[in-house]
C-alpha positions in Angstrom: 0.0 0.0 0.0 2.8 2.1 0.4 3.5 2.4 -3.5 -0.3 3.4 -4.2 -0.4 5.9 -1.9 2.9 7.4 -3.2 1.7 7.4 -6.6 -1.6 8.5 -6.0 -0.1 11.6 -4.6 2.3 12.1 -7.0 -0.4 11.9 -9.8 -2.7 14.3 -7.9 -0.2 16.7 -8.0 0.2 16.7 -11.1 -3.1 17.0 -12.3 -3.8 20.3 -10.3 -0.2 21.7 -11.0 -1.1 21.1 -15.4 -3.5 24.1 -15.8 -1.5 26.7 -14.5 1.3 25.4 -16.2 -0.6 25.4 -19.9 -0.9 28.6 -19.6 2.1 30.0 -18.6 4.1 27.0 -20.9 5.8 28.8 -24.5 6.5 26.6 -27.5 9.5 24.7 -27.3 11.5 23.1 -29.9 13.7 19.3 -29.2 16.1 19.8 -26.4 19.9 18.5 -27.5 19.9 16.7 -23.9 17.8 15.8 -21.1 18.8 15.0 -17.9 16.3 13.2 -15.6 16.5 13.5 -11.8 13.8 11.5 -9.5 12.3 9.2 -7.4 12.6 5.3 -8.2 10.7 1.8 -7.1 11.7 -1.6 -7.8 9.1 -4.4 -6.9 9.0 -7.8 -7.5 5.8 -9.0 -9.5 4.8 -11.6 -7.0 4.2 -14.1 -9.6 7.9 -14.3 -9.5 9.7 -17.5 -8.5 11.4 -18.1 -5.3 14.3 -16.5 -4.3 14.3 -13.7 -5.7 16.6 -11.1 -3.9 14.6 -8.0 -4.8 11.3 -8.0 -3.2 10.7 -3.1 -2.5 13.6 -1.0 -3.2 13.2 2.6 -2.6 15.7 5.0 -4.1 16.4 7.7 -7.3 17.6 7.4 -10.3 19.2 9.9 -12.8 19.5 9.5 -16.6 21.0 11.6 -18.8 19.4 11.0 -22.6 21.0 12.5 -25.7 18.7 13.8 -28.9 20.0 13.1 -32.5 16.7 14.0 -34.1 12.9 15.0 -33.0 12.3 11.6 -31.6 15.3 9.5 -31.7 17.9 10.1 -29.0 20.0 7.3 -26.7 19.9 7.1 -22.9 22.4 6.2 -20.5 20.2 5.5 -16.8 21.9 5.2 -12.8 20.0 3.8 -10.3 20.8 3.4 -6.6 17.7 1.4 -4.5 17.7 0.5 -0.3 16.4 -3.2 -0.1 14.6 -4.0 3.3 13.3 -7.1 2.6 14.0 -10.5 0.5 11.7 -13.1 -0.6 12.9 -16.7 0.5 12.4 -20.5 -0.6 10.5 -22.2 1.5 11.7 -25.7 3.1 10.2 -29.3 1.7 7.9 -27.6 0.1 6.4 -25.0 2.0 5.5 -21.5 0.6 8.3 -18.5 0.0 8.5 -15.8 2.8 9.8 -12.2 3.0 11.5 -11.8 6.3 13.6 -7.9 6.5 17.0 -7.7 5.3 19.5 -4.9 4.7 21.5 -4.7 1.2 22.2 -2.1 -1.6 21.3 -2.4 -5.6 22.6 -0.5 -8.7 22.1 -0.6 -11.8 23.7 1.0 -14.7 21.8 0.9 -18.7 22.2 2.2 -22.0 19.9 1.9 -24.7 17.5 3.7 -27.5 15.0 6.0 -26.4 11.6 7.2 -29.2 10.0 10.3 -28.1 6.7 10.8 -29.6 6.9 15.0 -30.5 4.0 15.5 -31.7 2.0 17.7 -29.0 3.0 20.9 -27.5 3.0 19.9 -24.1 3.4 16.5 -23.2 5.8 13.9 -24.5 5.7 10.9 -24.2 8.8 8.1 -25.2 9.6 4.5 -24.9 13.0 3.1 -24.2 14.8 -0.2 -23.7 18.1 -0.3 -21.9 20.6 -2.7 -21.9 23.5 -3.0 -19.0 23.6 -4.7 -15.7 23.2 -4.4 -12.0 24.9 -5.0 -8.6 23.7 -6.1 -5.1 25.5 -5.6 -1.8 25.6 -8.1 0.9 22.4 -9.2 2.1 22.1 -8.9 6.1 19.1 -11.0 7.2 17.0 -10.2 10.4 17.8 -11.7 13.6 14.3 -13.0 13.4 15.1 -15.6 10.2 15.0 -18.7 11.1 15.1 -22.1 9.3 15.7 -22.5 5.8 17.2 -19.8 3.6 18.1 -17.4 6.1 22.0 -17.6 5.5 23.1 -14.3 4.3 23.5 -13.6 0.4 26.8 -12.3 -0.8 27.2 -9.6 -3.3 26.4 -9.7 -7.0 26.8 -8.4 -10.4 24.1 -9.6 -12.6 22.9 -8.7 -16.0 19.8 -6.3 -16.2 17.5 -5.4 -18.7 15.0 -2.7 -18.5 11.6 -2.1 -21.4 8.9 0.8 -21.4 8.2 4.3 -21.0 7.2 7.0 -19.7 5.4 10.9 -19.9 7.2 14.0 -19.7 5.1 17.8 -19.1 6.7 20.8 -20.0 6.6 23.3 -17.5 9.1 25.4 -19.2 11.5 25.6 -21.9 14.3 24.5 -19.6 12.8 21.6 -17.7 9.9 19.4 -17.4 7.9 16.7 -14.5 8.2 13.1 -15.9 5.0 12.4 -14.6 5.4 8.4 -15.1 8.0 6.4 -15.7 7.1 2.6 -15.9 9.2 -0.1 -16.8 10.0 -3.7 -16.7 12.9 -5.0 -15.5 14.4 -8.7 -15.7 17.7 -9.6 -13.6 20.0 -12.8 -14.0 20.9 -13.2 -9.9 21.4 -16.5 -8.9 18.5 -18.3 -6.9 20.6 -19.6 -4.1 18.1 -22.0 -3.0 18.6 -24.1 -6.4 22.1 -23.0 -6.6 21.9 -21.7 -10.2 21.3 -18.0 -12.4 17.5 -17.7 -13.1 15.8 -14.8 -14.9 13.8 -12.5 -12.3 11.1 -10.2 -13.3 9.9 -7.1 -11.7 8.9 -3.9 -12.1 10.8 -0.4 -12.1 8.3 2.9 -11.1 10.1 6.5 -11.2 9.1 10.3 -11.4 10.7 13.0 -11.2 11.8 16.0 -12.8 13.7 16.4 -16.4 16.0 19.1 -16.9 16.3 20.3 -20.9 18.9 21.6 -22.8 20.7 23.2 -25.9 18.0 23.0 -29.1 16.5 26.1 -30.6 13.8 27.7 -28.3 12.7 30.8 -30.4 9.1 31.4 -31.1 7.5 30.0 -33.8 8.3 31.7 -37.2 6.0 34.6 -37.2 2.7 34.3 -39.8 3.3 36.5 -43.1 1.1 38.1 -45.4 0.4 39.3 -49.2 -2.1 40.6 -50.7 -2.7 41.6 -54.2 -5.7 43.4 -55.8 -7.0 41.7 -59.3 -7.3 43.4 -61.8 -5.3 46.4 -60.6 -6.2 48.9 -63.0 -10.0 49.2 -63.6 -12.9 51.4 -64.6 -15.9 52.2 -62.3 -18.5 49.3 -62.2 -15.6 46.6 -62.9 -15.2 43.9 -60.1 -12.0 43.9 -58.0 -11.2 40.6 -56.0 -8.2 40.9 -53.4 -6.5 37.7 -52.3 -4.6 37.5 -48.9 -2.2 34.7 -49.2 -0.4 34.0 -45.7 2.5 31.9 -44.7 3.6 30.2 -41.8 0.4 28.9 -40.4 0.4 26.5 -38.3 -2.1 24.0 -39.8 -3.7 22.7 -36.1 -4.3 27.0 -35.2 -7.8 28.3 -36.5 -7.2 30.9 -39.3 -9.2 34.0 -39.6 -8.6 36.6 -42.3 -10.2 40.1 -42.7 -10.1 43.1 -44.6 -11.3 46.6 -44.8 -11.7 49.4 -47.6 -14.5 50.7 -49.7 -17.2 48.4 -51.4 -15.5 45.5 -49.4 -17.3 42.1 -49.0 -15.0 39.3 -47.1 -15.2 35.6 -48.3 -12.4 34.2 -46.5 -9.3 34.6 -48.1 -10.5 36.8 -50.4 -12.8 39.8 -50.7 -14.5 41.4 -53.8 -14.7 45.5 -54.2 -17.8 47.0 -55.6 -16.2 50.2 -57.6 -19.9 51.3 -59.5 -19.7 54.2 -56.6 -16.0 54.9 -56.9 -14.8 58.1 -58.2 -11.0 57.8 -60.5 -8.5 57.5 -58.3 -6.0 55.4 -56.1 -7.8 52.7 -53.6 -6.3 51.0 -50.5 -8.0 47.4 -49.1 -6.2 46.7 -45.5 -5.7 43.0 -45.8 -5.3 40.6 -42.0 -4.5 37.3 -40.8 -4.7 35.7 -37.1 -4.3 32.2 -36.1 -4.9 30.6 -32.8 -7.3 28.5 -31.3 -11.0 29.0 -32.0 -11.8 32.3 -29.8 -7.9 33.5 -28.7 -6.5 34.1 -32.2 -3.9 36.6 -32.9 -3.1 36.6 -28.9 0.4 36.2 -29.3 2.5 38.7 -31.7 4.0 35.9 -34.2 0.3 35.1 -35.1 -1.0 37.8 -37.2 0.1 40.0 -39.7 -1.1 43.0 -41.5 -0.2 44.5 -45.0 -2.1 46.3 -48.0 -3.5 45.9 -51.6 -4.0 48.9 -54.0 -6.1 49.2 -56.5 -6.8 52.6 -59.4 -10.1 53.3 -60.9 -9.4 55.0 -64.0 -11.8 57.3 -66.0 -14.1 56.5 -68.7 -12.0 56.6 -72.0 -13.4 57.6 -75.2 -14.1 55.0 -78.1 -11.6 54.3 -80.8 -12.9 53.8 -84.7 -11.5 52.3 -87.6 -12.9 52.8 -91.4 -12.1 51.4 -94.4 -13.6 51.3 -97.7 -14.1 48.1 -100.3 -13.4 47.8 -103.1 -11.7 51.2 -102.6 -12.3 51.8 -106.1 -14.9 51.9 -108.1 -16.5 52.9 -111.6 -19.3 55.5 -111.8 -22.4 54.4 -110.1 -21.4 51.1 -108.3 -21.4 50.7 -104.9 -18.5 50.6 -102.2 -19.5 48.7 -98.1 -17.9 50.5 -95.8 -16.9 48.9 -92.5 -15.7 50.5 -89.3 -15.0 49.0 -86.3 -15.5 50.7 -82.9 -13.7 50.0 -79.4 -14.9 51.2 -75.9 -12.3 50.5 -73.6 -14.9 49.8 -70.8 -17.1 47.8 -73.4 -19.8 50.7 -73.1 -22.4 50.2 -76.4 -21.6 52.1 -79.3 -24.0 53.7 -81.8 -22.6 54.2 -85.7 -23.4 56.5 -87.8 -21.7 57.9 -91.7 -21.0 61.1 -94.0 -19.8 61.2 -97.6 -18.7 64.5 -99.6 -20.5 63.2 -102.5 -22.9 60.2 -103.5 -24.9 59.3 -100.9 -24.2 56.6 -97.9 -26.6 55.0 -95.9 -26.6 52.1 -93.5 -26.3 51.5 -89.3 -24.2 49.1 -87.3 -20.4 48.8 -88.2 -21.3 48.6 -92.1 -22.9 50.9 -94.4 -23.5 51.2 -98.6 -21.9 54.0 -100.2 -23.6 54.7 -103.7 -21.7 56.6 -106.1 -24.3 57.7 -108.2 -23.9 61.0 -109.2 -20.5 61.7 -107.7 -18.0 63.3 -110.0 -15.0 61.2 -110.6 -12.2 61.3 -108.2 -12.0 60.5 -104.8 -14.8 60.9 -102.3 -14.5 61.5 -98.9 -16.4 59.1 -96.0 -16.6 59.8 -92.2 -17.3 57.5 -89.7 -17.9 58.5 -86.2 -18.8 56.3 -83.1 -19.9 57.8 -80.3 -20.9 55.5 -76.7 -23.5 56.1 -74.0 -21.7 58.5 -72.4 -21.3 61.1 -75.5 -17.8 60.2 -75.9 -17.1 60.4 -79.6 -14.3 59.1 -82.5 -14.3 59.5 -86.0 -12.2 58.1 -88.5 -12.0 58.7 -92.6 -11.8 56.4 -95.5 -12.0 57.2 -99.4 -13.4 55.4 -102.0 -11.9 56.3 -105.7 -14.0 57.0 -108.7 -12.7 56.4 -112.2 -13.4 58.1 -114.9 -15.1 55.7 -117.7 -12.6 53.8 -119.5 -12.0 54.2 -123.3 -10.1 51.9 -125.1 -7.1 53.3 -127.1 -6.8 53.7 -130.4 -4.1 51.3 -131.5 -1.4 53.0 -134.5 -2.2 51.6 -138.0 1.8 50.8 -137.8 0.9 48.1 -134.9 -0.7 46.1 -137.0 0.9 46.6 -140.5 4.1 45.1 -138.1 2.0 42.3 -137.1 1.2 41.6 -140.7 4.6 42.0 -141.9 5.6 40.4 -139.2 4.2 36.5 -140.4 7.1 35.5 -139.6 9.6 32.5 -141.5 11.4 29.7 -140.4 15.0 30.0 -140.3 16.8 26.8 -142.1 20.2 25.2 -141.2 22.8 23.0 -143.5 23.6 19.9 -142.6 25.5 19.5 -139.0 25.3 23.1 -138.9 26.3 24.7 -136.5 29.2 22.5 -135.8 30.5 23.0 -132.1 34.0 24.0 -132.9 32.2 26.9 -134.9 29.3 27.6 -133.1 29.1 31.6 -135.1 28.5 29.7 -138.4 26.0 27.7 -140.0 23.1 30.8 -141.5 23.4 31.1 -145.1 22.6 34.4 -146.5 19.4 34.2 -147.5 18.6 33.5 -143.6 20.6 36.1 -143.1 18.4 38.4 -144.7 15.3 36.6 -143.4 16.6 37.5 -140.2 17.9 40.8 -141.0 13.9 41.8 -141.9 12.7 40.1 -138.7 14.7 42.1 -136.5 14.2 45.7 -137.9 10.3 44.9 -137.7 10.3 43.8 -134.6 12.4 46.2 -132.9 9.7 48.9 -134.3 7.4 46.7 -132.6 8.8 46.6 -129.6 8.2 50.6 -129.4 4.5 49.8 -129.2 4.3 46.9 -127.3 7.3 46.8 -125.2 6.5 43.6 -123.5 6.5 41.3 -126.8 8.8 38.8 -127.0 10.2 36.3 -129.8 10.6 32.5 -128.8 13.3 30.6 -131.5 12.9 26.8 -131.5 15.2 24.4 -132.6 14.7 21.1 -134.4 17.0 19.2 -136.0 16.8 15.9 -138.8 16.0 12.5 -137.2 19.9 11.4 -138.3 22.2 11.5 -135.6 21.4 10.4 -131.9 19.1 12.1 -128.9 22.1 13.8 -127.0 23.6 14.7 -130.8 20.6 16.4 -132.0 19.3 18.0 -128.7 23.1 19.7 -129.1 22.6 20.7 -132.3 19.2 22.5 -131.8 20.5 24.2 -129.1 23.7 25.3 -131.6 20.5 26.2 -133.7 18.8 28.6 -131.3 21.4 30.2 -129.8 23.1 31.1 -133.1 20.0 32.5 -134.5 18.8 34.7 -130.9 22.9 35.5 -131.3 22.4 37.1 -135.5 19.3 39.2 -133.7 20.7 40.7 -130.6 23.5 41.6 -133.2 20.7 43.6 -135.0 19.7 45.1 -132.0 17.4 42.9 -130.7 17.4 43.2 -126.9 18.5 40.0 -125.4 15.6 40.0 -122.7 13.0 39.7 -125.4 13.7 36.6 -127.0 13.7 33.3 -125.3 14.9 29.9 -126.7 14.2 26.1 -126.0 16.3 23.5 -128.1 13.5 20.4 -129.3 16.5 17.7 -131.0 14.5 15.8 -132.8 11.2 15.9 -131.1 8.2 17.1 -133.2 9.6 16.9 -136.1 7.6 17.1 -139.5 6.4 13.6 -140.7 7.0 13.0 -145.0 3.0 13.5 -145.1 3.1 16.6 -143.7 6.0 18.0 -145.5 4.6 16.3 -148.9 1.5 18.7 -148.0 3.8 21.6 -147.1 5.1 21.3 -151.0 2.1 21.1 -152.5 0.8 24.0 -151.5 3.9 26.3 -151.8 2.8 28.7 -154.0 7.0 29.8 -155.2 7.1 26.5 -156.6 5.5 25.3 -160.5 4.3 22.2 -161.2 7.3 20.8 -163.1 9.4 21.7 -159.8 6.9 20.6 -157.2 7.6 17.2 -159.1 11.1 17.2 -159.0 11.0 18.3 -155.5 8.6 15.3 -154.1 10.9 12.9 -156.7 13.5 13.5 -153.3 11.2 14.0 -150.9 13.3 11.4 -148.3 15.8 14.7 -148.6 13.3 17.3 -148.3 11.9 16.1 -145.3 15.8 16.1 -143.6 16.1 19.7 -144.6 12.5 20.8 -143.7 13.4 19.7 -140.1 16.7 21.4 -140.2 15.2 24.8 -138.8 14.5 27.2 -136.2 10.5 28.1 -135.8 9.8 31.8 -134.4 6.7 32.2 -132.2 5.2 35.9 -131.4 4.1 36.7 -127.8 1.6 39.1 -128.2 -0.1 37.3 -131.2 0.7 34.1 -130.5 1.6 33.5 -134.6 4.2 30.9 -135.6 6.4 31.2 -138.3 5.5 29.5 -141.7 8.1 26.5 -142.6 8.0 27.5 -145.9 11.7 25.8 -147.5 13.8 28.4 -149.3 13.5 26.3 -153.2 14.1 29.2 -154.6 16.9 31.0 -152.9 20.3 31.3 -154.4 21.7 29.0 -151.9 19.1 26.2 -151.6 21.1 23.5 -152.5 23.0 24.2 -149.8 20.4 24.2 -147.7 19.0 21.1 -148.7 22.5 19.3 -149.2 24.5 20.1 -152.1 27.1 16.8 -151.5 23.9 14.6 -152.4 21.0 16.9 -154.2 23.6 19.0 -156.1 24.9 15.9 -158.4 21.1 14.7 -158.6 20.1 17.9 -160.4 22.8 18.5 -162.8 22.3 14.5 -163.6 18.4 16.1 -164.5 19.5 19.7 -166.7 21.6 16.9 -169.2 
């Protein structure tokens, strides 16, 4: 009974001491060491086999416990305990006794110690120690008798403590273990059976726990912004403001408030009504307190204060954009005209239009502008938007009016050119131009062909400036692709080179070598001779008699296309030209038709 009543009163005290001591208690952070100073029990569980040599031990015990993190720390634990009585074996059989006895016990532990941090007060922690303990002499009673009342020598056994206990914190310095319970299991030896058995008891201790080192400032103090959204607004626009805090402690109530013109609170955030406001600069006072529910913002690191501007701005006037399409126009068509209008506070916009001439009609951001009976020239719009305040813009477009078109009258000379200009094939020798002598191959009466083509055409250019001659090449199916396709282009380029001679500009001819792609088939050339009024009848025989060799040389040419007109030249062969044979082959042709004058 003596332990209850100890405990009881140790426990009572407690329990009244704890209110005053929440209130007067300050946060505290985790001490670097904690050194434990108090009162300490041992008791045998009386369960516990016979003979063991603890049976109530009163003393203290100190422990000094070191604090790597927020809950993990190692203890190393003294105790020092009075024994005044021993439990002893029975003889044959009979029960164990206590009978009094005087004798010491110490015990020394180290071992891991888990604090449970989590609350601002109280603490509590379980441990298990490791190390050993030593009993004194055992002086029995003169009043033990009988079996088991020979005196125990001293000891050194192996000790073993598991449990825990809970610390208050009165202050940031040191604390009231209110309970400390443990148990405890010894290796003494049981003397009545002569060997080491495993006792179990019981280890009680309170006390006081002195704290130190660690960081024991206040909490971090709450902080505050604010920011007003949009920050630049026109009467009649909303404005939210947002308090944002930091630091809060997320087991505190939170209470926010603000204050300014037009303000409505909604927790965190607040909205401003501005349809009253006058322009100007605006200030919301923005707040924050945490605490518990009913004490918030008691203690100076849990609220903060701070600001939010905001700036009504004036009405601004609309903006306007016209424009005109088509911007031109003939006389009496019509022209839409489109203007777009911006209020900068979206306030509605009425349109309306003006012309110097013609008349315009229409509403909205489009209108018809009718150019009947407007002079020609350019005409004048206005467009002007105005809002519901009277605030106006205006803006101008034009729409041009042309004068009615008359065609020109095109020079008789334009198309006596043209006529002249039905243009002739050029015609090549044989393998002419060769590449070694790429300035030969024209014989003069090309030459002159030529000659004509280009002081026509230059007089043509004079009128119509963008004409252009295109020279094509073709050669005779004799000879391969890549032979031919070079000798075209020998072709072209030595006939464009005879006309830029002339004075042809260079820029207004353009050439394309053909080989011997679309070349003239013997029915077509057959026709060709047929037809050719320079020749008579007796020659048109003779000429078809070699037609194999006319149709070589009608493909030996250069054709001569007109831009403007789109004419081709006529591939009309020189018969009657002084150098014809040459032109159609005089090694061959020449001995044939001396064979024919005999």
């Amino acid at each position: 009974m003596r332990l209850s009543i100890k405990m009881i009163a140790t426990a009572a005290f407690a329990a009244l001491l704890m209110p005053a001591l929440l209130v007067h208690a300050q946060d505290a952070a985790t001490p670097k060491a904690e050194l434990f100073v108090g009162y300490s029990y041992l008791r045998a569980v009386p369960t516990l086999a016979d003979g063991n040599r603890l049976v109530w031990l009163n003393g203290g015990s100190t422990s000094l416990a070191y604090n790597f993190s927020r809950h993990l720390g190692i203890v190393g634990d003294f105790g020092g305990f009075d024994d005044s009585e021993i439990r002893l074996a029975g003889a044959s059989g009979a029960p164990s006794r206590v009978v009094d006895s005087s004798a010491t016990a110490y015990t020394y532990l180290l071992g891991p110690r888990f604090s449970f941090r989590n609350h601002e007060r109280i603490t509590p922690f379980v441990q298990v120690l490791f190390g050993g303990i030593h009993a004194s002499d055992v002086t029995l009673s003169s009043g033990c008798t009988g079996a088991g009342c020979t005196p125990l020598p001293a000891e050194n056994a192996f000790a073993m403590t598991a449990g825990g206990g809970l610390d208050l914190r009165i202050h940031r310095h040191f604390a009231i273990r209110m309970i400390q319970a443990e148990y405890l299991m010894t290796r003494f030896e049981n003397f009545s059976a002569s060997e080491t058995e495993s006792q179990n008891d019981m280890r009680l201790s309170s006390g006081i726990v002195f704290r130190f080192g660690g960081n024991f400032a206040p909490p971090a103090a709450v902080t505050l912004g604010c920011l007003a959204s949009p920050a630049t607004i026109f009467p009649g626009d909303p404005v939210t403001v947002t308090a944002t805090a930091g630091e809060l402690n997320p087991k505190l109530n939170t209470i926010y408030s603000f204050s300014g013109d037009g303000v409505t609170v909604n927790g965190a955030t607040a909205t401003v009504a501005t349809a009253s406001l006058a322009p100007g600069s605006y200030t919301v006072k923005c707040g924050v307190k945490e605490g518990k529910p009913g004490k918030e913002g008691l203690k100076p690191w849990e609220s903060a204060d701070t600001t939010a501007t905001y700036t009504v701005k004036a009405f601004e006037p609309p903006t306007i954009g016209c424009s005109a399409s088509p911007s031109t126009i003939k006389p009496g068509e019509t022209s839409m005209i489109a203007a777009s209008g911006v209020s900068p506070q979206n306030r509605p916009l009425t349109y309306t239009y003006s012309a110097a001439s013609g008349t315009i009609s229409g509403s909205g951001a489009t209108a018809a502008f009718n150019s009947a009976g407007a002079p020609t020239g350019t005409v004048a719009v206005t467009c002007t938007v105005t809002d519901d305040k009277g605030q106006a813009a205006n803006a101008n477009a034009s729409v041009m009016i042309e004068a009615p078109y008359v065609a020109p009258v095109e020079p008789a000379e334009v198309k006596q050119l043209e006529t002249r200009l039905a243009l002739h094939s050029v015609f090549f020798p044989t393998a002419q131009p060769r590449a070694e002598h790429p300035n030969g191959g024209l014989v003069a009466s090309q030459e002159g062909t030529l000659t004509t083509l280009a002081s026509d055409f230059k007089k043509y250019l004079g009128y119509k400036p963008e004409a252009h001659l295109t020279l094509s090449g073709h050669a005779d199916v004799r000879g391969s692709v890549e032979y031919n396709q070079a000798l075209s282009e020998r072709r072209v380029a030595r006939t464009k080179q005879y006309l830029v001679e002339q004075g042809v500009p260079e820029g207004s001819i353009e050439t394309r070598g053909l080989g011997k792609e679309e070349n003239l088939t013997a029915d077509q050339v057959k026709d060709m001779v047929e037809q050719n009024p320079d020749l008579s009848a007796t020659e048109r025989e003779k000429v078809l008699h070699n037609l194999g060799v006319i149709v070589w040389a009608q493909n030996r040419r250069v054709d001569v296309t007109l831009s403007t007109t789109g004419q081709e030249s006529v591939r009309q062969f020189p018969f009657n030209a002084a150098d014809s044979l040459t032109l159609l082959d005089k090694k061959s042709l020449a001995k044939k038709k001396a064979a024919a004058k005999k």
